[in-house]
C-alpha positions as CSV (number, residue, x, y, z in Angstrom):
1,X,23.5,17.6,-9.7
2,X,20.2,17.2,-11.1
3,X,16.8,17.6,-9.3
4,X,15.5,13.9,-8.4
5,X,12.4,13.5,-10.5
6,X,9.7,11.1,-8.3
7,X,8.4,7.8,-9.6
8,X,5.6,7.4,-12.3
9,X,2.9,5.8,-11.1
10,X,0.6,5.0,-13.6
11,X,-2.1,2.4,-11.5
12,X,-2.8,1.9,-7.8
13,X,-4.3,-2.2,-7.5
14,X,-5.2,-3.0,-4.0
15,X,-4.7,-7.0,-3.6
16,X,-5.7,-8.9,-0.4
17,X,-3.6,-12.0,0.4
18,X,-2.5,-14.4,3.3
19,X,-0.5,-12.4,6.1
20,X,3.1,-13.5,7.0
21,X,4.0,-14.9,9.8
22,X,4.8,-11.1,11.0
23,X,1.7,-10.1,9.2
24,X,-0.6,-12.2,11.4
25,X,1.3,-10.9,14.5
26,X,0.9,-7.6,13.9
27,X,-2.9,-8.3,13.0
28,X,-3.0,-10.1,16.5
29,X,-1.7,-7.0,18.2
30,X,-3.8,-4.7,16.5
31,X,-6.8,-6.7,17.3
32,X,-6.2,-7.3,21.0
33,X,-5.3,-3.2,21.5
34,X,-8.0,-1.8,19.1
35,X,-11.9,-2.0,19.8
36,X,-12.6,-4.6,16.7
37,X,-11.6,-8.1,16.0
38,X,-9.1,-7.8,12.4
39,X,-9.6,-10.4,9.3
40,X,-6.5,-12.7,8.8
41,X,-5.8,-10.8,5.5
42,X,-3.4,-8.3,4.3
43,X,-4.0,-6.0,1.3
44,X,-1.1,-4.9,-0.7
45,X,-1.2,-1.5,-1.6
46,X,0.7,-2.0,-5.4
47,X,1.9,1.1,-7.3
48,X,3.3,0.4,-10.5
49,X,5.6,2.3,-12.0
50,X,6.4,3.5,-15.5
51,X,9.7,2.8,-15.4
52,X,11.9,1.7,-12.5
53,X,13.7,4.9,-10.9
54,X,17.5,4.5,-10.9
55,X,18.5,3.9,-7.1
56,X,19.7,7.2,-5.4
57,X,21.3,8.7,-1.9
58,X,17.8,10.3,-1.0
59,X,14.8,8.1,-0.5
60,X,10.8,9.4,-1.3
61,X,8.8,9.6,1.5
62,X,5.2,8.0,0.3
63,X,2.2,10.1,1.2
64,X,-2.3,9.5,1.3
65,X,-3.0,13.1,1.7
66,X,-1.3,14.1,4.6
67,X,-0.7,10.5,6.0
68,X,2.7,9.6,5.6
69,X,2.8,5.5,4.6
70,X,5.8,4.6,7.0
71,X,7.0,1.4,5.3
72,X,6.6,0.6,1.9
73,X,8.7,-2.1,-0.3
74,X,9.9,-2.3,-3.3
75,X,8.4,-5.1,-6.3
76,X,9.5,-5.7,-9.8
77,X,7.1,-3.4,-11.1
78,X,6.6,-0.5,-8.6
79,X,6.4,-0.4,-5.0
80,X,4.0,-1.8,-2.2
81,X,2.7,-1.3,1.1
82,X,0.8,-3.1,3.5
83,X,-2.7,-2.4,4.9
84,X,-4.0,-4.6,8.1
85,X,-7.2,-3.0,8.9
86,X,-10.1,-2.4,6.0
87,X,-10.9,1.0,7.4
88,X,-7.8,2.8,6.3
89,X,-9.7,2.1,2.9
90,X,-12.7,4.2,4.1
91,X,-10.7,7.0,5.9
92,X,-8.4,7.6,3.0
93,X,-10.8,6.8,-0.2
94,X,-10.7,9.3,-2.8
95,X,-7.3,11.0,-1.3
96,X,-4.4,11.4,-3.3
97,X,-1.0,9.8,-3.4
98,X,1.8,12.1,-3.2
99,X,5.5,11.8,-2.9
100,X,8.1,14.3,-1.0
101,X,11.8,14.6,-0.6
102,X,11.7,16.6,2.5
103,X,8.2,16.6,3.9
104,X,7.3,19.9,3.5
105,X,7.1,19.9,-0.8
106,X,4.7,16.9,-2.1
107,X,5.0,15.7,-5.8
108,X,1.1,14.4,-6.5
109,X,1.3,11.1,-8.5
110,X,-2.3,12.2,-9.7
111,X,-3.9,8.8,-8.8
112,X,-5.7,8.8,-5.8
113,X,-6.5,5.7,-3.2
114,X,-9.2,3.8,-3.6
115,X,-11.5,1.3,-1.2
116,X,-10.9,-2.4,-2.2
117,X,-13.3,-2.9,-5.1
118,X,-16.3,-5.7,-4.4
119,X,-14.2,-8.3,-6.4
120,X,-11.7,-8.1,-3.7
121,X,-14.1,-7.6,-0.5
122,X,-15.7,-10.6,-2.3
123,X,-12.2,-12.6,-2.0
124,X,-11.6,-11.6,1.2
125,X,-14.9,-13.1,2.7
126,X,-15.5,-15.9,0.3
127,X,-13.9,-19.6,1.8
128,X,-11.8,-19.7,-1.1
129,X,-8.2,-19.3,0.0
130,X,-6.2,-15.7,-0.7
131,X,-3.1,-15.6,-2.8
132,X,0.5,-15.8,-1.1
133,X,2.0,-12.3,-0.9
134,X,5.0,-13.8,-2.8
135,X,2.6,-14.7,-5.9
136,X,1.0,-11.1,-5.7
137,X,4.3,-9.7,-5.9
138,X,5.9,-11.7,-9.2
């Protein structure tokens, strides 16, 4: 068998768009138990790949630094998580995105995260309306 060789990542874009339905659920839960009111956005974490990986038995695990991501989904181009709360931006900025088989070796993609750039705060808190996740995802 050979060794499974991680994805390519070759760019990290951070997207804000409308929540789900389950989206703005979880953002009401996370707002009633935390100790700050959350925006009704959610930002798509996109990491786009080089090439689609062929589909195997064993799954990556998805990594910033030492925090593992626990869901992320899969788009045409790459893969994508979900962030709800802004500050994950500012706890993890600068860290880098690594993969791991096991959770004890990590593959670094090289790219690190990022906060949203002003462009995208800008979006987020302008009245203009944020793109459907469905649209950021084509």
């Amino acid at each position: 068998m050979q060794p499974l060789t991680p994805p390519d990542v070759i760019e990290v874009e951070i997207v804000p768009a409308q929540p789900t339905d389950a989206d703005s659920r979880a953002i009401a839960h996370l707002s009633s138990t935390g100790s700050k009111s959350l925006a009704p956005v959610t930002y798509l974490v996109k990491l786009r790949f080089k090439s689609m990986p062929e589909a195997t038995s064993h799954g990556w695990a998805l990594y910033v630094s030492d925090f593992r991501i626990p869901k992320y989904w899969q788009y045409k181009e790459g893969i994508y998580f979900k962030v709800f709360d802004p500050q994950f931006f500012q706890d993890h900025q600068g860290q880098s995105i690594l993969f791991s088989l096991n959770e004890a070796d990590f593959i670094d993609t090289g790219l690190k995260l990022a906060a949203p750039d002003a462009d995208v705060q800008r979006s987020v808190t302008a009245s203009t309306s944020l793109p459907v996740q469905e649209d950021v995802l084509k």
